[in-house]
MILUMSE-239775 format. One record per residue (C-alpha): x, y negated, z negated. Coordinates in steps of 0.02 Angstrom, whole numbers, plus 32768, in hexadecimal, padded with zeros to 4 digits. Layout:
N
XYZ;...
END
This chain:
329
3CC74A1C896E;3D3B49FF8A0D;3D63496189EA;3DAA499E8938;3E59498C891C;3EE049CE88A8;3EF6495D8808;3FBB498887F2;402C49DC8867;406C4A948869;409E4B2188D4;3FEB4B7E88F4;3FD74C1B8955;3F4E4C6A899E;3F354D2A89A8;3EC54D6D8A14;3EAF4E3C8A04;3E724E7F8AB7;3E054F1E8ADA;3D814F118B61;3D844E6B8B71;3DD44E2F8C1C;3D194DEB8C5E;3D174D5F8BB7;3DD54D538B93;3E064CBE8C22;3D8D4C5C8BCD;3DB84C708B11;3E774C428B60;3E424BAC8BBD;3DD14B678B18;3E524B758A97;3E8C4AD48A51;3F2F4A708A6C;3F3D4A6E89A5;3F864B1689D5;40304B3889F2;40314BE38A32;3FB74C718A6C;3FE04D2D8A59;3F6D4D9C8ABD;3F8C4E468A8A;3F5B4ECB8B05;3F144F618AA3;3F424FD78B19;3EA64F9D8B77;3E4E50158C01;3E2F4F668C6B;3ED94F428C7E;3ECB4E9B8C16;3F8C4E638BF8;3FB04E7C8CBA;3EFF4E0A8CDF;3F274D8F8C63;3FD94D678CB0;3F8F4D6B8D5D;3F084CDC8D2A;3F284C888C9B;3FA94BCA8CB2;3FAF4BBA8BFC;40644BA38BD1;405C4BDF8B2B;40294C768B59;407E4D018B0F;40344DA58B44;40634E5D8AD5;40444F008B0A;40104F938A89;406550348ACD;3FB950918A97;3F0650578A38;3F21502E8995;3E704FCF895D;3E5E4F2C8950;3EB14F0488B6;3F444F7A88F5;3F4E4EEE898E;3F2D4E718918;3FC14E8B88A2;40304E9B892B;400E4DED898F;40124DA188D2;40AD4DFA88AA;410A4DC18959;40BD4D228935;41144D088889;41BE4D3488BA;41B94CAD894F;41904C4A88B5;40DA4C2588B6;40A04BB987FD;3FEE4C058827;3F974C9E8876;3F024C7388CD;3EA34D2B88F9;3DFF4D13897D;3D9C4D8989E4;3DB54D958A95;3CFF4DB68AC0;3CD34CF68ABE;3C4F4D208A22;3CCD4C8389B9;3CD04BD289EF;3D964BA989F8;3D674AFD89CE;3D504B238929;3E0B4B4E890E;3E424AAA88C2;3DBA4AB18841;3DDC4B608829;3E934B4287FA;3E784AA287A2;3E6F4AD986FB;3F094B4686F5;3F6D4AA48755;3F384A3286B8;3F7A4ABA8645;3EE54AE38605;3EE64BA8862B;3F364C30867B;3EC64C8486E2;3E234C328739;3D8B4CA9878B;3CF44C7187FD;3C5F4C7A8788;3BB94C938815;3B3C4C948778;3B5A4BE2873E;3AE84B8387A6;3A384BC287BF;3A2C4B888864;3ACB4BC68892;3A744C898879;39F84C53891A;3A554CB1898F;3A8E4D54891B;3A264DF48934;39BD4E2588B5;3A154EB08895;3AC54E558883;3A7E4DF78800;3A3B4E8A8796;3AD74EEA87C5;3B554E468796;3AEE4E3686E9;3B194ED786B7;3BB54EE786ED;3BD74E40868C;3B9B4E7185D7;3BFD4F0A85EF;3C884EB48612;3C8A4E3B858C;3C934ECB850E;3D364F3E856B;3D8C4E968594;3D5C4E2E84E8;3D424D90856F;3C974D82852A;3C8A4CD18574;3CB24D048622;3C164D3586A8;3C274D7E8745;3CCE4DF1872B;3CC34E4F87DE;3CC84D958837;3D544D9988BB;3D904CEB88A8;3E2F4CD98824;3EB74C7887FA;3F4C4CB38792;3FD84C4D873A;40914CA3875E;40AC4C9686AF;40214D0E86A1;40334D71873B;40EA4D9E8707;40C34DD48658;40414E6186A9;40594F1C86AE;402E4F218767;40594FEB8771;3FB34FF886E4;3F404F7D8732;3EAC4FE987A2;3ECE4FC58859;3E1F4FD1889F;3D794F93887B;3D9A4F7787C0;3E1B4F1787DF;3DD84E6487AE;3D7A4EAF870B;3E234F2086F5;3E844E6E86F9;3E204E1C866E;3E4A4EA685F9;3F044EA7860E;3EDE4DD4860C;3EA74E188566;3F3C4E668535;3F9C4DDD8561;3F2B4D468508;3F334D01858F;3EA94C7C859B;3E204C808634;3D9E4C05866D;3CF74C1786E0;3CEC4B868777;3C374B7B87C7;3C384BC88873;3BD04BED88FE;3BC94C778950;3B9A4C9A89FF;3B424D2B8A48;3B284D5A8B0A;3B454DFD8B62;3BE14E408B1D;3BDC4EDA8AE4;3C334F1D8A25;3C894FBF8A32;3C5C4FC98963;3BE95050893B;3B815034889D;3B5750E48864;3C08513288AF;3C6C50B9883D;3BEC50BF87AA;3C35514F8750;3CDD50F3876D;3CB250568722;3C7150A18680;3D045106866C;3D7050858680;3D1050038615;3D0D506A858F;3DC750A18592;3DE94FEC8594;3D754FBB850D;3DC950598482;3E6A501A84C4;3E494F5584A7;3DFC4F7183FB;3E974FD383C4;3F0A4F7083FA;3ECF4ED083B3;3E934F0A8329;3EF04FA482D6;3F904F64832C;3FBB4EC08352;3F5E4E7982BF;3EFF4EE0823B;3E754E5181E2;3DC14E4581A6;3D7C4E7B8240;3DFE4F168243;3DB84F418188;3D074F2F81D9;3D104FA38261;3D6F501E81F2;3CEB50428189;3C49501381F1;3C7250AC826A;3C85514B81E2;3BEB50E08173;3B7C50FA8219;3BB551A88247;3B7E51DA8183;3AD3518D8192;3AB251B18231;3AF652768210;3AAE52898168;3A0152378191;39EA52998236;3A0A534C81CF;3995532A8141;391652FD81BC;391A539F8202;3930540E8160;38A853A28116;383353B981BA;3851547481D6;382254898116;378654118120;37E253AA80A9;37C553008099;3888529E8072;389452517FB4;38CA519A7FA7;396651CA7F7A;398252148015;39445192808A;39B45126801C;3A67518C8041;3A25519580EE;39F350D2810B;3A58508980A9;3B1F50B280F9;3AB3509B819B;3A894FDF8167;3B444FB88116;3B88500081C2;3B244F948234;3B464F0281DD;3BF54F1281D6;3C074F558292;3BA24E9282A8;3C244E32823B;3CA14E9482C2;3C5A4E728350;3C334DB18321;3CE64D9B82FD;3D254DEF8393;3CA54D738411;3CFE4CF2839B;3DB64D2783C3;3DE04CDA8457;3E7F4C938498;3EA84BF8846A;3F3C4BC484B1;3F8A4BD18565;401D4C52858A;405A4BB285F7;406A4B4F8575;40B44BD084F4;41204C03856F;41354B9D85F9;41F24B8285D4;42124C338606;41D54C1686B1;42374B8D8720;
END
């Protein structure tokens, strides 16, 4: 993909959040594409002393190097580089690791779709291509699956894959409409983003990626953060189906949920405490029992289906660009 280049032009920036990174960051610099106009690496108050290493080495001349006063995660350093990035005026936000795991030759096609119009926010997708798994640990893959279907159900992106890939690209008309203060500044931060994408409507795309694996090292721990994810996913998820459905717009699917969750609670209730009068008495249940049991049960599923089938099928459908791109100059 090197030789790929930029269908239309526009003001593209690149992000790059830094934490333990100063032995791969030279070289994520020195392979990012012209198709770039400016590079913000943001120094997250890193022990190696990357900000003052980066100006000592790197000729790049648009270089633009932050400082974070302390460690704020990397979506903390994220935010910021995108935020100093849209008030020099940056059309898109380009975010990419600094431990050399992303190919920044991939950046044109990664911003090509939201350059065409086509949507506001664009993710690297490392599922896509079987053969582009070769180099992914076993356990990545497990991990990533997971991670995935629980994400499609907090964020309602249930055609997205992937949602803790590192490599994004953000519209301004999308990045300005954000509640930045609300969106998780550490690990969750990419899965955090495609809820509040969520909230937004704002429309998001996968692009095919690659990614590449050597001896870095990632300071994510799977069983610290686990607790933290499912918290947060689920928080998301209560908030997400209230909001779009009891809220901003009360339809079928609203009626659906409404009455699948007290039909199930009955069934499941009722059913469950016959069972055990019944058993302690050496009772056997009547069909009229099994019936008022079952039956709220079976109406409850069904409708929680017709719910979730309509909410895979409510997806964005048009750009916030193109809604609102007179807003934005």
């Amino acid at each position: 993909m090197s030789g790929e280049t930029l269908k239309k032009p526009g003001k593209i920036a690149v992000i790059i959040p830094c934490y333990r990174v100063r032995s791969q960051i030279l070289g994520v610099i020195a392979r990012i594409p012209p198709a770039c106009n400016a590079i913000y690496v943001v120094d997250d108050f890193c022990p190696e002393g990357t900000a003052d290493f980066v100006e000592a080495n790197a000729r790049d001349a648009r270089l633009i190097v932050l400082r974070n006063e302390k460690n704020l995660g990397v979506g903390g350093a994220t935010l910021n580089g995108m935020k100093r990035a849209f008030d020099d005026g940056a059309l898109v936000m380009v975010k990419i690791d600094g431990d050399g795991q992303i190919d920044p030759a991939l950046l044109p096609r990664l911003v090509a779709p939201i350059l065409r119009g086509d949507y506001d926010y664009a993710k690297g997708n490392r599922f896509f291509d079987l053969r582009d798994l070769a180099g992914m640990p076993f356990v990545r893959k497990i991990g990533n699956a997971i991670l995935s279907f629980v994400s499609k159900i907090s964020s309602g992106y249930w055609q997205i894959f992937d949602p803790t890939n590192g490599f994004v690209a953000i519209h301004a008309i999308a990045f300005q409409r954000l509640l930045l203060a609300e969106i998780d500044k550490r690990f969750f931060f990419e899965s955090d983003m495609l809820y509040h994408l969520n909230l937004l409507r704002a429309m998001v795309v996968d692009v095919p990626m690659r990614a590449v694996y050597g001896s870095e090292k990632s300071n994510f721990r799977i069983m610290r953060n686990a607790f933290y994810f499912a918290w947060h996913h689920a928080s998301n998820f209560l908030t997400r189906i209230f909001y779009t459905y009891m809220i901003r717009d009360f339809s079928m699917a609203s009626i659906y949920l409404v009455l699948s969750v007290p039909l199930l609670a009955f069934g499941f209730i009722f059913g469950t405490e016959r069972w055990i009068e019944l058993a302690q008495r050496g009772e056997a249940a009547t069909a009229g029992t099994v019936m008022l049991a079952s039956l709220p049960i079976m109406l409850g599923a069904q409708m929680l289906l017709s719910f979730l089938a309509f909410d895979i099928g409510n997806a964005p459908r048009q750009p916030l660009q193109r809604l609102l791109g007179g807003e934005y100059e």
